[in-house]
C-alpha positions in Angstrom: 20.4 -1.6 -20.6 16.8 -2.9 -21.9 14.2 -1.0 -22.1 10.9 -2.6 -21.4 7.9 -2.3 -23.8 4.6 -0.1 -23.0 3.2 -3.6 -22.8 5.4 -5.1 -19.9 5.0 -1.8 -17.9 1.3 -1.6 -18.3 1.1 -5.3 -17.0 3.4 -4.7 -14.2 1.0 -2.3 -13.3 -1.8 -5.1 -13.5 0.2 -6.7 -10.3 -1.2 -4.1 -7.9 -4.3 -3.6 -9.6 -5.3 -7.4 -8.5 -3.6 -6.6 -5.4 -6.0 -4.0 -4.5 -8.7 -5.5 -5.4 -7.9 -7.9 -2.3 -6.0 -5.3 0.2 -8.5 -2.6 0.1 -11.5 -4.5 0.8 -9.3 -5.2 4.2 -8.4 -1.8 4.7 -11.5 0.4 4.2 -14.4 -2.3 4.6 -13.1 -4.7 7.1 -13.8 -3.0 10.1 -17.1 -1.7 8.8 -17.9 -5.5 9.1 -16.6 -6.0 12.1 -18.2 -3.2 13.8 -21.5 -3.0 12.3 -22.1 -6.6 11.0 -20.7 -8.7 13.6 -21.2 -6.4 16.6 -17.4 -6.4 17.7 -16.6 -3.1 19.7 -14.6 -0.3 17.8 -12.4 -0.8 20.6 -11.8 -4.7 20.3 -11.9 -4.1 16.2 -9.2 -1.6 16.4 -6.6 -3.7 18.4 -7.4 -6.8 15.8 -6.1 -4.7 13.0 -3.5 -3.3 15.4 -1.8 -6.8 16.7 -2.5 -8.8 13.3 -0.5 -6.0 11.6 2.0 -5.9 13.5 2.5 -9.3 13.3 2.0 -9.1 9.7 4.8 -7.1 9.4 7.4 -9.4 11.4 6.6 -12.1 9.0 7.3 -9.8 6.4 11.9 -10.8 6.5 10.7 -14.3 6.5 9.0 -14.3 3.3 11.5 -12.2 2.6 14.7 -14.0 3.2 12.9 -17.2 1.6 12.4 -15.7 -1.6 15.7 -14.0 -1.7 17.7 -17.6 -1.3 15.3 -18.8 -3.8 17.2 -19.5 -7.2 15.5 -18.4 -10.5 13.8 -21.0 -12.3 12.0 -21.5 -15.7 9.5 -18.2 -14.8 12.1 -16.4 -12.7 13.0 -16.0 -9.3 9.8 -13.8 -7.7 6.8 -14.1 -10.5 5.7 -17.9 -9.6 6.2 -17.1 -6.0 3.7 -14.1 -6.3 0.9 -16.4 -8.8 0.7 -18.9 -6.4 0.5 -17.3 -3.6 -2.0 -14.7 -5.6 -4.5 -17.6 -5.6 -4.1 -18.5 -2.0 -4.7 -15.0 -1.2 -7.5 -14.4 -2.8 -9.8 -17.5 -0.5 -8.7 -16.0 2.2 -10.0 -12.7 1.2 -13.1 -14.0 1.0 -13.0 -16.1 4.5 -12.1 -12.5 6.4 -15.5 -11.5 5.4 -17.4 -14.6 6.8 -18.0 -14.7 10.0 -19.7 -17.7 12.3 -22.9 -16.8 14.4 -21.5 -17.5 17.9 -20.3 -15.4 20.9 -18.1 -12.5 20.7 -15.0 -13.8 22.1 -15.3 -16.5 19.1 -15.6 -13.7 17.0 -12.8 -12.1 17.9 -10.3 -15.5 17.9 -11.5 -16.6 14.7 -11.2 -12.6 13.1 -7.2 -12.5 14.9 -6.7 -16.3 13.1 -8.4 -15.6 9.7 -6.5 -11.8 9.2 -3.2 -13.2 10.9 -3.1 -16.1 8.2 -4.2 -13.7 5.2 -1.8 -11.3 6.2 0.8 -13.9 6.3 0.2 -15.0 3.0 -0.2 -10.9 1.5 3.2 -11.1 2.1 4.5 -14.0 0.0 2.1 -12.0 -2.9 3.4 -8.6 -2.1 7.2 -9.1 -1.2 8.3 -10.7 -4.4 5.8 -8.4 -6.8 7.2 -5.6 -5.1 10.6 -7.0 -6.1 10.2 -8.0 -9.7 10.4 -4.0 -10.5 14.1 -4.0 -9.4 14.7 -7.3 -11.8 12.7 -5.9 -14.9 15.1 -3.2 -15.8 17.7 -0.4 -14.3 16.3 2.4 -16.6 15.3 5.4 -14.8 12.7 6.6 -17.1 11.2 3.0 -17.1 11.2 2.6 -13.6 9.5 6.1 -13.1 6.4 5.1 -15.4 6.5 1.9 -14.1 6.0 3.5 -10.3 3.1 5.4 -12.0 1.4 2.3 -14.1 1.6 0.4 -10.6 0.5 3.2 -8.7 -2.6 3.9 -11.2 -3.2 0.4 -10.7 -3.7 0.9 -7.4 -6.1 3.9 -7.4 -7.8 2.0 -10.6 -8.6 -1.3 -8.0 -9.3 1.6 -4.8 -11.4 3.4 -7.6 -13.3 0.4 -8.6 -13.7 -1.4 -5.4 -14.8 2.2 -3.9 -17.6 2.4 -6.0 -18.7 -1.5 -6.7 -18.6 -2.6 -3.6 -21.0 -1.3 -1.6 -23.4 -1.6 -4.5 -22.9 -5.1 -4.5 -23.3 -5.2 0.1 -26.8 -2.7 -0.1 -28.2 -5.3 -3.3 -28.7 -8.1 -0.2 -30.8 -7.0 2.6 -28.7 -9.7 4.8 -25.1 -8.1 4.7 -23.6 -11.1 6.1 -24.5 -12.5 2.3 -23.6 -8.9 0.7 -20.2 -9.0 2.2 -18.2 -12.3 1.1 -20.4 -12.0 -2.4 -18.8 -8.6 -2.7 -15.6 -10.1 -1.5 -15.5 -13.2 -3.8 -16.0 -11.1 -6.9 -13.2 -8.6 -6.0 -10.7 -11.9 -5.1 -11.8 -12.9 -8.7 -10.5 -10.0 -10.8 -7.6 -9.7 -8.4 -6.1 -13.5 -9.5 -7.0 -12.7 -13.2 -5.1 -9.2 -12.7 -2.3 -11.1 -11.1 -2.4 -13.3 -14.1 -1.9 -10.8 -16.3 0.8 -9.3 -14.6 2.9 -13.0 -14.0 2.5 -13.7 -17.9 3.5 -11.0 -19.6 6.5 -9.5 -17.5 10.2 -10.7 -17.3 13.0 -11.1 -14.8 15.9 -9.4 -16.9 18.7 -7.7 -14.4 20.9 -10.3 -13.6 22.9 -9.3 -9.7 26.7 -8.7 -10.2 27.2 -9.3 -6.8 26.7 -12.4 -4.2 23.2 -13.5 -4.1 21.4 -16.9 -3.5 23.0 -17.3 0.0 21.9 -18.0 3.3 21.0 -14.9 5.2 23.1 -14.3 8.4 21.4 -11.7 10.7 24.7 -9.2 10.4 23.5 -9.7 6.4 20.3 -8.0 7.5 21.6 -5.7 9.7 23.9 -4.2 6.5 21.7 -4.6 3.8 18.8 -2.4 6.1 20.5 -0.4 8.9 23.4 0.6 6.5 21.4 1.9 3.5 20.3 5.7 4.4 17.8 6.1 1.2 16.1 3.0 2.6 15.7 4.5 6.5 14.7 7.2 4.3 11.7 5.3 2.6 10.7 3.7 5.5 10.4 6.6 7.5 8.2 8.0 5.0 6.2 5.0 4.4 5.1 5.1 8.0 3.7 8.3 7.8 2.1 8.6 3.8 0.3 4.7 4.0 -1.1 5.6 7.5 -2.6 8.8 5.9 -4.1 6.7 2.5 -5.2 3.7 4.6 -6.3 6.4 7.6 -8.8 8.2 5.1 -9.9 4.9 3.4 -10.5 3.3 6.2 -13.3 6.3 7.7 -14.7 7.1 4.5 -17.7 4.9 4.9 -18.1 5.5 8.1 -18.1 9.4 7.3 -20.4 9.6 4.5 -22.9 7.4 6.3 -23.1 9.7 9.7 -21.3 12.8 8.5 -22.3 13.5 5.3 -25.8 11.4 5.7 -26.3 8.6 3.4 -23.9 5.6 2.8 -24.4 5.6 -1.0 -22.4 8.8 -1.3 -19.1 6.8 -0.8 -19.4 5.3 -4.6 -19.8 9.0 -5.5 -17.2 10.3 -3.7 -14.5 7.7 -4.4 -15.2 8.0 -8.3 -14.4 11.5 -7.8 -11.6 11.5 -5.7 -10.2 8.6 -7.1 -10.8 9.1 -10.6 -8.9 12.4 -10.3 -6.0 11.0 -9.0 -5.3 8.8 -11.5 -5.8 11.5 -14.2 -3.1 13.6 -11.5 -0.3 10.8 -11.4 -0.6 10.7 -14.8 1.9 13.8 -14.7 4.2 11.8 -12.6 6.9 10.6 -15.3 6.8 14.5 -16.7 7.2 15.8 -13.5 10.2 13.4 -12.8 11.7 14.1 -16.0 12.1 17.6 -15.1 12.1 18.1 -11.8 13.6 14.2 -10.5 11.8 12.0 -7.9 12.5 14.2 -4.7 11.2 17.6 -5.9 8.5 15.3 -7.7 7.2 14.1 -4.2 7.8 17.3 -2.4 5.4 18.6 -4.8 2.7 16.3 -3.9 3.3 16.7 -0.4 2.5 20.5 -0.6 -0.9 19.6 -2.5 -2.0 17.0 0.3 -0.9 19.4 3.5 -2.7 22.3 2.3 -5.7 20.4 1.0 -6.7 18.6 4.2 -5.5 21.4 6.2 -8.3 23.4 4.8 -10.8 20.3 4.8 -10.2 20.6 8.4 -11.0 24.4 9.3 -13.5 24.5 6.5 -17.2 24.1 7.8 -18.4 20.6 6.8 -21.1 20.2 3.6 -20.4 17.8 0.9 -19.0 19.8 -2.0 -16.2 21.0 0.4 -15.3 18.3 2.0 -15.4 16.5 -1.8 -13.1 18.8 -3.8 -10.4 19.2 -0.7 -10.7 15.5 -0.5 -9.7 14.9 -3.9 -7.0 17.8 -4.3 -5.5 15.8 -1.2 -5.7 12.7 -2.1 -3.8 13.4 -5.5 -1.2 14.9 -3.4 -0.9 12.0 -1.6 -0.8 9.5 -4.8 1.6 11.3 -6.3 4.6 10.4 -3.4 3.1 7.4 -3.2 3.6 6.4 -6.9 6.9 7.8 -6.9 8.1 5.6 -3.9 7.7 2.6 -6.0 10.7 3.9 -7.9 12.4 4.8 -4.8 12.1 1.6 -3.9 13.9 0.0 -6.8 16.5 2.4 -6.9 17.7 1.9 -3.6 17.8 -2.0 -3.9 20.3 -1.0 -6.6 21.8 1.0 -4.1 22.2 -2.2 -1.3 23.8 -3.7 -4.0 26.2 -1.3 -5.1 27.2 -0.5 -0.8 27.3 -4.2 0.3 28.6 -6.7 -3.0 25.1 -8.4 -2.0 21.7 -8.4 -3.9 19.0 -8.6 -1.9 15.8 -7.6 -3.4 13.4 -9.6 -0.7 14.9 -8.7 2.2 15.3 -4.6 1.1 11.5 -4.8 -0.3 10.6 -6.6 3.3 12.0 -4.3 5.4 9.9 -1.4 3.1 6.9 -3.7 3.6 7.6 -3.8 7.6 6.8 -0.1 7.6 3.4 -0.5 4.9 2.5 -3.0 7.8 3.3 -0.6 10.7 1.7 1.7 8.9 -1.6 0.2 8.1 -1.7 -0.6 12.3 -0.4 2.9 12.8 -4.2 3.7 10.7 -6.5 1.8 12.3 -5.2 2.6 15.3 -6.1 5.9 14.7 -9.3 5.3 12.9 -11.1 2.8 15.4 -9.2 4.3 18.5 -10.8 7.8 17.2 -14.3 5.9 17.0 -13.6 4.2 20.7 -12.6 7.5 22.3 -15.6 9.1 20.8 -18.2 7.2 21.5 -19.6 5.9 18.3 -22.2 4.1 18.2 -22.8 1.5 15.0 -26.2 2.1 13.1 -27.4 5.2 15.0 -27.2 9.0 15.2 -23.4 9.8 16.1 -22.7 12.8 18.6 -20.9 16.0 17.8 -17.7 14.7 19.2 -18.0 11.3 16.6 -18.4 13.5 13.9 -15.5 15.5 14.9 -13.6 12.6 15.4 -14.6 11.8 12.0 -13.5 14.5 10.5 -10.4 14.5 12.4 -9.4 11.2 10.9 -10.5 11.9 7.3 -8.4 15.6 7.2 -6.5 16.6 10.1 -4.4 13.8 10.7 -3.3 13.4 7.0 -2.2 17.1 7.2 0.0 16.4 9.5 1.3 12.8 9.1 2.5 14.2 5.3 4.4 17.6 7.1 6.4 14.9 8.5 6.7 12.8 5.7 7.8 15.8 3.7 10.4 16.9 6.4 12.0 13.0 6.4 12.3 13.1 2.7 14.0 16.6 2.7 16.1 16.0 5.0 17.1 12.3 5.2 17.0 11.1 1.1 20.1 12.0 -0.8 20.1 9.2 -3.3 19.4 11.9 -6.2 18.9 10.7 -10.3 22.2 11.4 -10.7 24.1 9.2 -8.3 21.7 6.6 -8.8 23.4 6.6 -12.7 26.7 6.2 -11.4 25.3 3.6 -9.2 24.1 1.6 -12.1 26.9 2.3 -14.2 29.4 0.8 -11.5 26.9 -2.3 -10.9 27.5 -2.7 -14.8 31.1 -2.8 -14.9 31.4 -5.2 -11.5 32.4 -2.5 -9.0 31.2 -1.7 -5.6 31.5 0.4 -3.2 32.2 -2.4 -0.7 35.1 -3.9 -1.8 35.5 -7.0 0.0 33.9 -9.6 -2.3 
C-alpha cells in the first residue's frame, strides 16, 4: 500500500484551499450583494440561493456519472477534469458579482442564470477533486491527515477571504467596483491553488472491480441506496454544512447591525478561523487514538455547547467572539473528518457492489453539500424576510434576534442531530474498513457476482 509524501498531502490540501477562495465568496458575500448592493429583497435573494442550489445539486450525478465513465489518461482520470474546469470556475466567480443597472426582475433572471451556470460548473471542479482522495491511497493514517490538510485548506481560504475581502469592498466607495475587484483577486489565487494541487498529486489506486462502464439507474440505485455509511454521511452532511454555511453566511450581516461596525467581521473571522485551524490540527491524533467516529463526536459536543451558550448568553462582542470560535472548531473538526469518511466509504461501494464508482458516491455526498447550502440560506435570508430587515439601516429587536438566532441557535441544534445520525446510523468503524481494503487487495467482494 503507498504511502503518500508530506508533499502530495499538503498539495491535496491546496485543492480546497483554491476552492474556497471561489465558494465562499458565494456563500457568505453573495447575498450581502444582492441585498444591499443591488436592492433585491431578502425574500427574492433567499429563494435564488434556494432553487439554484437545488438545482445545483441535481446536476451534481451528471457530472458525476461523466467523470466516472471517463477513462484515465496521461494526468489521470479526475485531476484534468478538475484544472479545467478550475479555470472556468473561476470567470464565473467573478460574473456572480457583476450585476447590470436595469430593473429588478432582470436582476433576478440574470442572478438565477449566472449562479445556476457557476454552480453547474462547481460541480465538474468539486466532484472529481473530491474523488482524487479515494485514488491517492487506501492508507488510513494518510487519508485521516489528508481530511485535515484539505480541511485546513478550507478554513485557511474562509480565514483569508474572511478578513481580505471586505478590506478590498470598503477600499472603493462604489461597491459595485469593490465587489468583482474583490472577487477577481480571490478567482486568482483559487486557479493558482488548484494548480498546485493538479501538479503535484497522483492517481495511484487502481479499482479491482468493474469500472469504466455505462451507468444504468439500478447502478445508482446500488452504489447509493445500498451503502449505509454513505446514508450515513449524507444525513450528516445536511445538517453540519447548513450550520458552517448558516453562520457564514450572517456574519456580515451581524457584525454590521448586531455588533455595530462591519469592519469587525475581518477581526472576528481571524479569530475564529485562525483557531480552528490551530484545533483541527489535533485531528490525525485524535483519530489515532480515539478513530474517526469518537473523533467527530468529540467535536460535535464542542459546537452544541458552544452556540448553545452563545444563544442564552447576553450579546457584547467578546462573548459572542470566544463561543463563536470554540463552536466553530467543533464544527471543523467533523467536518475535516468527513473527508475521510468519504473516501472510506467509496472503498466500501466497492467492496459491497464489484463496482468502483468514485463520481457517482462523491456526487451523491455533494447532492447533500448542495441541499445543504439551500437548506442555509433558506434559513439565513428567510430569517431576514420574516424579521423585517431592512438593508443599510437600524435593524429592530426582532432582526437582531433573528440574527442571533441564525449565527448560534440553529447550529446548536442542526449538530444535536448530526451527532445523533452519526451515533446511530455509521458503523463502518477503522477496523472493518481494514478488512475492507485488505479484501479489495486480494480481488474479493462482498458481492460476488462479477
Amino acid at each position: 500500500m503507498k504511502k503518500l509524501s508530506l508533499k502530495e498531502k499538503i498539495s491535496y490540501g491546496f485543492g480546497d484551499f483554491g476552492n474556497g477562495f471561489m465558494f465562499d465568496l458565494g456563500q457568505a458575500y453573495l447575498s450581502k450583494f444582492f441585498t444591499d448592493v443591488c436592492n433585491i429583497p431578502a425574500t427574492a435573494a433567499k429563494n435564488i440561493f434556494v432553487i439554484t442550489k437545488i438545482f445545483d445539486a441535481f446536476m451534481d450525478p451528471i457530472a458525476g456519472s461523466t467523470i466516472d465513465s471517463r477513462k484515465p489518461g496521461k494526468f489521470g482520470k479526475f485531476r484534468p477534469v478538475m484544472m479545467i474546469s478550475s479555470i472556468i470556475l473561476a470567470v464565473l466567480t467573478i460574473v456572480t458579482f457583476i450585476m447590470p443597472d436595469m430593473s429588478i426582475r432582470n436582476k433576478l433572471i440574470y442572478a438565477y442564470a449566472a449562479y445556476m451556470i457557476w454552480g453547474f460548473v462547481y460541480s465538474f471542479t468539486n466532484i472529481p477533486y473530491g474523488s482524487l482522495a479515494s485514488v491517492m491511497t487506501q492508507d488510513v493514517d494518510d487519508r485521516s491527515q489528508m481530511a485535515t490538510f484539505r480541511q485546513a485548506g478550507s478554513l485557511g481560504a474562509q480565514l483569508i477571504t474572511g478578513i481580505a475581502f471586505v478590506p478590498i469592498l470598503t477600499y472603493f466607495t462604489d461597491p459595485r467596483i469593490g465587489y468583482p475587484v474583490a472577487a477577481t483577486i480571490m478567482a486568482l489565487v483559487g486557479i493558482i491553488s488548484f494548480y498546485i494541487c493538479f501538479r503535484n498529486t497522483r492517481e495511484n489506486v487502481k479499482p479491482k472491480g468493474r469500472t469504466h462502464e455505462k451507468l444504468t439507474f439500478n447502478d445508482y440505485k446500488k452504489a447509493v441506496f445500498t451503502n449505509k455509511p454513505l446514508i450515513a454521511v449524507i444525513l450528516m452532511t445536511l445538517f453540519t454544512i447548513s450550520a458552517m454555511n448558516a453562520n457564514n453566511q450572517m456574519m456580515i450581516y451581524y457584525c454590521q447591525y448586531a455588533l455595530g461596525d462591519i469592519k469587525l467581521q475581518p477581526l472576528v473571522n481571524t479569530i475564529m478561523i485562525g483557531c480552528s485551524i490551530i484545533g483541527i490540527a489535533a485531528i490525525p491524533k485524535l483519530v489515532a487514538k480515539f478513530g474517526k467516529k469518537k473523533t467527530a463526536m468529540i467535536g460535535f459536543a464542542i459546537g452544541i455547547v458552544a452556540n448553545g451558550l452563545n444563544f442564552v448568553l447576553p450579546a457584547n462582542f467578546y462573548t459572542f467572539t470566544i463561543l463563536v470560535t470554540i463552536g466553530y472548531a467543533g464544527l471543523a473538526i467533523p467536518n475535516g473528518v468527513t473527508w475521510a469518511f468519504v473516501s472510506d466509504v467509496i472503498d466500501y461501494g466497492e467492496w459491497h457492489t464489484g463496482k468502483r464508482k468514485e463520481g457517482i458516491i462523491y456526487a451523491a455526498f455533494n447532492f447533500a453539500r448542495k441541499i445543504a447550502q439551500s437548506i442555509a440560506a433558506y434559513v439565513t435570508l428567510g430569517a431576514l424576510g420574516l424579521t423585517g430587515y431592512i438593508p443599510n439601516a437600524e435593524q429592530t429587536s426582532g432582526a437582531l434576534l433573528g440574527m442571533k438566532a441564525v449565527m448560534a441557535l440553529y447550529p446548536a441544534v442542526a449538530l444535536t442531530i448530526a451527532a445523533i445520525i452519526v451515533f446511530v446510523l455509521y458503523d463502518l468503524t477503522d477496523e472493518k474498513y481494514k478488512i475492507i481494503v485488505k479484501d479489495l487487495d486480494e480481488g474479493k467482494f462482498e458481492d460476488k457476482i462479477m
